[in-house]
KOLZAFI-932090 format. One record per residue (C-alpha): residue number from 1; residue in one letter; z, y, x. Coordinates in steps of 0.1 Angstrom, whole numbers. Last residue first. Layout:
KOLZAFI-932090
LOGU;NUM;A;Z;Y;X;
...
end
This chain:
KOLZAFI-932090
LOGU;176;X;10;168;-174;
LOGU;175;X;-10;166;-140;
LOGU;174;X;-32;127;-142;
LOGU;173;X;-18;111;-112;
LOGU;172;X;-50;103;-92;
LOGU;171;X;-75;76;-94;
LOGU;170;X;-99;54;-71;
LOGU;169;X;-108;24;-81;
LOGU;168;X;-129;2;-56;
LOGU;167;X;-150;-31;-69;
LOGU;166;X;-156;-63;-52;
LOGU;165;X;-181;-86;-61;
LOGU;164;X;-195;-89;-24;
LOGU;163;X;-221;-66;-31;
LOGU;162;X;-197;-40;-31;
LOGU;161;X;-189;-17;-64;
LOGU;160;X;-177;18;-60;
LOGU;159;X;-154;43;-83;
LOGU;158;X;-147;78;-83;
LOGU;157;X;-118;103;-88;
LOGU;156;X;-105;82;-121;
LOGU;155;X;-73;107;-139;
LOGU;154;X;-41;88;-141;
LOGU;153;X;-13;87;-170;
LOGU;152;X;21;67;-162;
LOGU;151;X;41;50;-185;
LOGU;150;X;73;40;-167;
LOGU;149;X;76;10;-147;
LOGU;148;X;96;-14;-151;
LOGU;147;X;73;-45;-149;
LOGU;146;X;59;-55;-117;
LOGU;145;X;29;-34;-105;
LOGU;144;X;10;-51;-79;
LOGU;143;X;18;-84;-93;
LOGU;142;X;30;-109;-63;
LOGU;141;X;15;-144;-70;
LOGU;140;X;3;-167;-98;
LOGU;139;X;-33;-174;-111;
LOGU;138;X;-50;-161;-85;
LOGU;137;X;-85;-150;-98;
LOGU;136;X;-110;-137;-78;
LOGU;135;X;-138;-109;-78;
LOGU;134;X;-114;-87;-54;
LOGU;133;X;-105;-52;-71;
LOGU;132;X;-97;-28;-47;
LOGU;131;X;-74;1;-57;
LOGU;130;X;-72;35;-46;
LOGU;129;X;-44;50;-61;
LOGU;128;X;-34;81;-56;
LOGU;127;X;0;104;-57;
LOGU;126;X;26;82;-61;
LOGU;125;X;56;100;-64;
LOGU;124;X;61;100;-96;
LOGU;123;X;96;91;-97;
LOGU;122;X;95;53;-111;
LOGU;121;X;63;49;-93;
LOGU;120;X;79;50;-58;
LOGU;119;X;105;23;-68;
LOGU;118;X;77;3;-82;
LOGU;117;X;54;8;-53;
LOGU;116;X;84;0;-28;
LOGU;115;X;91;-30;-52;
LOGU;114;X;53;-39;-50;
LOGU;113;X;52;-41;-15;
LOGU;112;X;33;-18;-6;
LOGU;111;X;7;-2;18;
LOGU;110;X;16;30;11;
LOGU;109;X;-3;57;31;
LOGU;108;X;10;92;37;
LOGU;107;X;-11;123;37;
LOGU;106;X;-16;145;68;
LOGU;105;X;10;162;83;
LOGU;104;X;39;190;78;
LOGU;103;X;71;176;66;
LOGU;102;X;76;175;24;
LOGU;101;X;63;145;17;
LOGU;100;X;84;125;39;
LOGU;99;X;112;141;28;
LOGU;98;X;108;134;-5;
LOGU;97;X;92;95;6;
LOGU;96;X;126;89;25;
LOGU;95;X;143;101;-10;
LOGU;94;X;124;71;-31;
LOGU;93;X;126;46;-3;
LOGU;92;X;165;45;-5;
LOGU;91;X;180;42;35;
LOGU;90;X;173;14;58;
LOGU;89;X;145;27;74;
LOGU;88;X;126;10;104;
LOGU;87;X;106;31;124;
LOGU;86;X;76;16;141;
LOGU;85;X;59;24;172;
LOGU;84;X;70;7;199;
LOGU;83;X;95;-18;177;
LOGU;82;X;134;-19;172;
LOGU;81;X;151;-55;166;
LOGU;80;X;154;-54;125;
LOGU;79;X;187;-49;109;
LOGU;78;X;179;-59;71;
LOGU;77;X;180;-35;40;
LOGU;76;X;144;-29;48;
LOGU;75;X;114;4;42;
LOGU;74;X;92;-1;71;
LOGU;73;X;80;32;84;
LOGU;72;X;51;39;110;
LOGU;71;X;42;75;118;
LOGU;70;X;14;79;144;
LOGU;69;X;-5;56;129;
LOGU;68;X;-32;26;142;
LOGU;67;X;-10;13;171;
LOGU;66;X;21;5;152;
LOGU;65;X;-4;-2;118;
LOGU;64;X;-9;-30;140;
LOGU;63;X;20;-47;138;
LOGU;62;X;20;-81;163;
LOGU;61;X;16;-118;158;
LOGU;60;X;-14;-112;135;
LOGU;59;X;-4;-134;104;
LOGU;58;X;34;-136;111;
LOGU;57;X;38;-98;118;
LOGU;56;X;16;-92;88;
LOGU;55;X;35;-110;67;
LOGU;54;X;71;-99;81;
LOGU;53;X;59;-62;74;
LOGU;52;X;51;-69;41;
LOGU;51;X;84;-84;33;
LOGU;50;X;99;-53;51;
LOGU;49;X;81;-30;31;
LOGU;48;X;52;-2;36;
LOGU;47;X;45;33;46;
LOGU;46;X;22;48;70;
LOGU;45;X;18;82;81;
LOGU;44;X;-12;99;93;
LOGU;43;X;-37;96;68;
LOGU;42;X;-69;114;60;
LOGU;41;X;-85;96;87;
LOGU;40;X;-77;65;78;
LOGU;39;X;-92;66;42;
LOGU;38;X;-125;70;62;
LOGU;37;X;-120;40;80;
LOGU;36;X;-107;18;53;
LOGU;35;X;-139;27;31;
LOGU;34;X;-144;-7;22;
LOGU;33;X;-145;-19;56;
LOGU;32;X;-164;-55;45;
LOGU;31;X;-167;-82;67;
LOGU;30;X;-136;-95;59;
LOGU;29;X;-140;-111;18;
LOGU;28;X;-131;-144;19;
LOGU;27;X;-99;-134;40;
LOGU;26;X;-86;-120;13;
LOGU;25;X;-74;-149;-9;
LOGU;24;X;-53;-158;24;
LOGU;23;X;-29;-133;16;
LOGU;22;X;-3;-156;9;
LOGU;21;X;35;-142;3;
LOGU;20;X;50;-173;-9;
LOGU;19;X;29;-173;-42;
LOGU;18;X;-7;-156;-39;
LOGU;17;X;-8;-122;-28;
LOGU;16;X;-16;-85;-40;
LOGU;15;X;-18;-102;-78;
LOGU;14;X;-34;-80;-110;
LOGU;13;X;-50;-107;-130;
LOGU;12;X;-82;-96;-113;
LOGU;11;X;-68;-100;-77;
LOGU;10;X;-53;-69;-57;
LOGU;9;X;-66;-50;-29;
LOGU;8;X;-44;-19;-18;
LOGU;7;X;-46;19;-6;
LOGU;6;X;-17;37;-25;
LOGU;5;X;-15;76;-12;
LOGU;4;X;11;95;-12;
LOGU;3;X;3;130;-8;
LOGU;2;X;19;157;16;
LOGU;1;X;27;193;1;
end
């Protein structure tokens, strides 16, 4: 079976943007691939939310997860004009991710937001987390895991440190 796989950067007090939606804490650290490539490869579905989605779409003007993956899903309980490349689900995330999971393919990459995560989390169906730690603090902003969900034991796979202060976590759901 299919893995979902969280592949995020986050502040040190836990945030995946500053208020409003701003990403702009991680443009101080482009340069960097931290292993986006490779992770790409293993990938062939992607997986995110609306509000993510209209962030990206505002930043670069275009979606280009569209081009990047050959399965593109934006979770939203909006009508959104249709896109080359990107199908936009209206249904519950949790039994898109089942089926999802269960089709032949590579593994599936969640991108958030945090109330996909959440609602993902809530069923175990996160798989791995790689998680980039970004030498900054935010103060205030979207947590990466907002409260409700349920205790949740992981196992580390590996871990890296950049020379830009970052650090990458790597960790699977620990089998009860």
């Amino acid at each position: 079976m299919r893995k979902i796989k969280l592949f995020i950067a986050l502040s040190l007090d836990g945030y995946i943007a500053g208020p409003g939606d701003d990403l702009s804490f991680l443009s101080r650290f482009e340069g960097e691939d931290f292993g986006h490539a490779e992770f790409s490869e293993s990938v062939d579905t992607y997986l995110v939310g609306r509000r993510t989605y209209d962030v990206v779409m505002k930043i670069a003007g275009n979606f280009p997860a569209a081009e990047q993956y050959p399965h593109c899903y934006v979770v939203t309980r909006q009508d959104i004009p249709a896109q080359p490349g990107v199908i936009f689900h209206k249904g519950e995330v949790v039994e898109l991710a089942r089926e999802l999971k269960a089709r032949p393919g590579k593994d599936i990459y969640c991108d958030g937001g945090a109330q996909i995560i959440k609602a993902l989390m809530k069923e175990q169906l996160v798989d791995e987390f790689t998680l980039f730690l970004m030498p900054i603090f935010l103060g205030e902003g979207v947590p990466l895991f907002p409260g409700g969900i349920p205790e949740t034991m992981v196992e580390l796979l590996d871990s890296k440190s950049y020379s830009n202060g970052a650090v990458r976590l790597r960790y699977r759901l620990k089998a009860d």
